[in-house]
Phi, psi and omega in degrees: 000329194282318175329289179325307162297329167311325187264332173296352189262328190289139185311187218253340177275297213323307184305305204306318176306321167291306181332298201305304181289319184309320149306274191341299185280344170310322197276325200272316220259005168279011157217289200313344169277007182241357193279349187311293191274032116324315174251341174309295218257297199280339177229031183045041189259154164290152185299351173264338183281324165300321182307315178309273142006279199286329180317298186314278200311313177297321206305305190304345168274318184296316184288339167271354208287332191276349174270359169253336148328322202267316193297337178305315184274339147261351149265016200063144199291359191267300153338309216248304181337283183291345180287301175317306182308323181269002144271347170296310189315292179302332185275349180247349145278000196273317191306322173299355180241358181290071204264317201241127155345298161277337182290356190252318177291328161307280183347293187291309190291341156315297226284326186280309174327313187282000170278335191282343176250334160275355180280316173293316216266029170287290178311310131337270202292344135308302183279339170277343227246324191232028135059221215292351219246004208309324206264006180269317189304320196289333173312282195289334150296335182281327194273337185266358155262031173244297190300334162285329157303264225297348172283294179321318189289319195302293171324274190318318159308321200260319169334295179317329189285322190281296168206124172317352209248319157309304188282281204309306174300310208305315185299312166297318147323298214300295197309299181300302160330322167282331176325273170294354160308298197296334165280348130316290172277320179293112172275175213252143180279188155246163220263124192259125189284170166133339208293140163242194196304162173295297200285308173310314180289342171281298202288004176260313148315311167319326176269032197264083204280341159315312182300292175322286175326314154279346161312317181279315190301328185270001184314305187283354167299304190309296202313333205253349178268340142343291159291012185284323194259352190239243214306330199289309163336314194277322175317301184294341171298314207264002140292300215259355204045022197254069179323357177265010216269344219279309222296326165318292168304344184245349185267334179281332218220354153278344195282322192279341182287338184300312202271338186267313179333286210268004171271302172317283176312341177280284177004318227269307180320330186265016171223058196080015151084109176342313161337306182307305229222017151317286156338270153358280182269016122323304229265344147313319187277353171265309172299005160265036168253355187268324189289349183268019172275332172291353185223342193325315207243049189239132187290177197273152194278141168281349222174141158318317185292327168292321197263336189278316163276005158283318145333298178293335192279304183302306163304340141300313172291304172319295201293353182296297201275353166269321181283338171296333199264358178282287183308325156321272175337284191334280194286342160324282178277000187252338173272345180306314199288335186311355183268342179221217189288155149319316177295352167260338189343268204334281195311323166308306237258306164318292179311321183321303180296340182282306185325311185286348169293289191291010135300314178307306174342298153317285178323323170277318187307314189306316196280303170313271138014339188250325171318291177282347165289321184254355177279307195308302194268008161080357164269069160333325214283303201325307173303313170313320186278329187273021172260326167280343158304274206307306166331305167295284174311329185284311186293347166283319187294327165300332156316302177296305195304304199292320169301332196251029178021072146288300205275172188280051201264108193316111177243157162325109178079001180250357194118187182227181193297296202320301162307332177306308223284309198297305208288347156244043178107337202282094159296156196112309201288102161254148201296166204241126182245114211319142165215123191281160203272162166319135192039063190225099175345142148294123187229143186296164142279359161287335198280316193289310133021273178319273183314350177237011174277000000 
């Protein structure tokens, strides 16, 4: 109930953006998660061509995110939002005609480009959108994209069975629609005049050594939200012998992002400001690598009575790792635009995402490599601990920037982010000026001080 009101207090885009994301991933997890074995499988291609394939879609997307960062902040976020929805379109109709080698890479690579222009200026157009509220907006966007997974995976599964060329239109209908919703309905921001050239405006966020320092410090965050879909999978399959443990382990840990999110994140605001406990709730998600350290060597089960607490033990790691990324996500995205100008949010909120694709990215080759190293060498223990290494060391490094008031967070007596922003460099940098959400109090900056100090 409290979520529910939460979203009825929010202005009227805001609301259409929670909708917007809810589709959006509904529409992503009704064909992608089927497409490996769609082409692999239903059109007999080798295991290098899925690879090939599923690439094109990551590289245009991790590599593109700054050109829909950047088109945000100059064409405004309502503009690039839809154009990425009406390229998801064209791009998850090609996959219903993919039959073929290049018709399967045009596909993937339109379909990852139009993620690469709507996920910033989605984000953008939030963080300009819920003024001092960022993290609770973002908070309500994570649960209405949990509810769009979990419909797509449901949906798509009973299609699938029916013809993969069906979840591909049906995904594509959804993306159109939102296309013409969102042209219709979504308003239009004004546009912050002011731009000098792209290149010029890149080397100024490059130069933003605060943004960096944390874009790294938060790296393990990435790598280890990651392992939900590669290594925790692979655990739970090879403890319970149970092809279903992935679906398991991922449906347990959206029921709890339904009911906790946005109670966890308002809780945490109201208590020194999501910021404070980031670190924390890193350094939670390396701690959900320790409990599947009790079953990792554990030989394969005889009896239903082995697999049900071995189970449990892994689905304890998930609801682990989810609950660190509940506390995480939120202040995480509600601190990017705080690091430079207004006029930049999109481009921060891009780079931010190409660095964190190509971390997961490292990351996952690094883990998979620790993997095979510990199936050789008989240390099952190995990928786990080094997840937890990776877990640990990132929440200390966010801890420590947030103890040494690096980041550009208003603390007692310092100021407000925008002066964080000028004392490094950042021209440009104007105070980020609250605009409260409906029936939502008015708060000073002193008061805003207190609380988040």
């Amino acid at each position: 109930m409290r979520t529910l009101r939460a979203v009825r207090e929010c202005p009227l885009a805001l609301r259409l953006l929670f909708i917007n994301q809810c589709g959006i991933d509904a529409g992503f997890y009704l064909l992608i998660p089927f497409l490996a074995t769609y082409i692999g499988h239903d059109l007999g291609m080798s295991a290098a061509v899925v690879g090939l394939v599923l690439g094109v879609r990551n590289l245009s997307q991790q590599g593109m995110y700054i050109i829909g960062g950047t088109a945000a902040d100059r064409l405004g976020p309502r503009v690039v939002i839809i154009a990425g929805c009406a390229l998801r379109t064209v791009g998850f109709t090609l996959f219903s005609f993919g039959n073929s080698l290049p018709l399967l890479l045009a596909a993937s690579g339109i379909s990852g480009l139009a993620a690469a222009l709507f996920y910033p200026a989605v984000r953008s157009y939030v963080s300009h959108e819920s003024g001092e509220r960022k993290a609770e907006a973002f908070a309500l966007l994570n649960v209405f994209a949990t509810i769009g997974s979990l419909v797509g995976l449901l949906v798509g599964s009973v299609l699938y069975l029916t013809d993969f060329r069906i979840c591909a239109l049906t995904a594509a209908g959804l993306f159109a629609a939102l296309t013409i919703a969102q042209a219709f309905a979504l308003p239009a921001r004004e546009v912050t005049s002011g731009h000098e050239p792209i290149v010029r405006e890149l080397r100024e966020v490059l130069a933003n050594r605060r943004f960096l320092c944390f874009a790294f410090a938060t790296t393990g965050m990435f790598v280890m939200e990651n392992q939900l879909y590669m290594l925790l999978p692979d655990g739970a399959q090879q403890v319970s012998g149970w092809g279903g443990a992935e679906a398991l382990l991922l449906s347990a840990g959206a029921v709890a992002n339904l009911l906790f999110q946005f109670r966890i994140t308002r809780s945490l605001e109201e208590r020194g400001g999501g910021m404070r406990w980031v670190g924390a709730g890193i350094a939670v998600i390396g701690l959900g690598f320790v409990p599947p350290l009790l079953v990792c060597d554990a030989a394969p089960p005889r009896s239903v009575g082995e697999v049900v607490p071995r189970l449990l033990v892994m689905v304890s790691a998930s609801l682990l790792l989810y609950l660190g990324g509940m506390v995480a996500y939120p202040p995480v995205l509600g601190l990017i635009p705080r690091f430079g100008s207004e006029r930049l949010t999109g481009t921060y909120f891009g780079l931010f995402y190409v660095l964190s694709g190509a971390t997961a990215a490292g990351g996952n080759a690094v883990i998979g490599w620790v993997m095979d190293v510990g199936e050789r060498t008989g240390r099952a223990w190995l990928p786990w601990v080094s997840c937890l290494f990776f877990g640990l060391a990132s929440g200390s490094a966010v801890a420590w920037l947030y103890r040494t008031r690096v980041l550009p967070c208003p603390y007692p007596g310092a100021g407000t982010a925008a002066e964080a922003a000028a004392a490094d460099g950042v021209p440009g940098a104007v105070p980020d000026r609250a605009r409260l959400l409906p029936g939502q109090p008015r708060v000073t900056d002193e008061a805003a001080d207190r609380r988040r100090g």
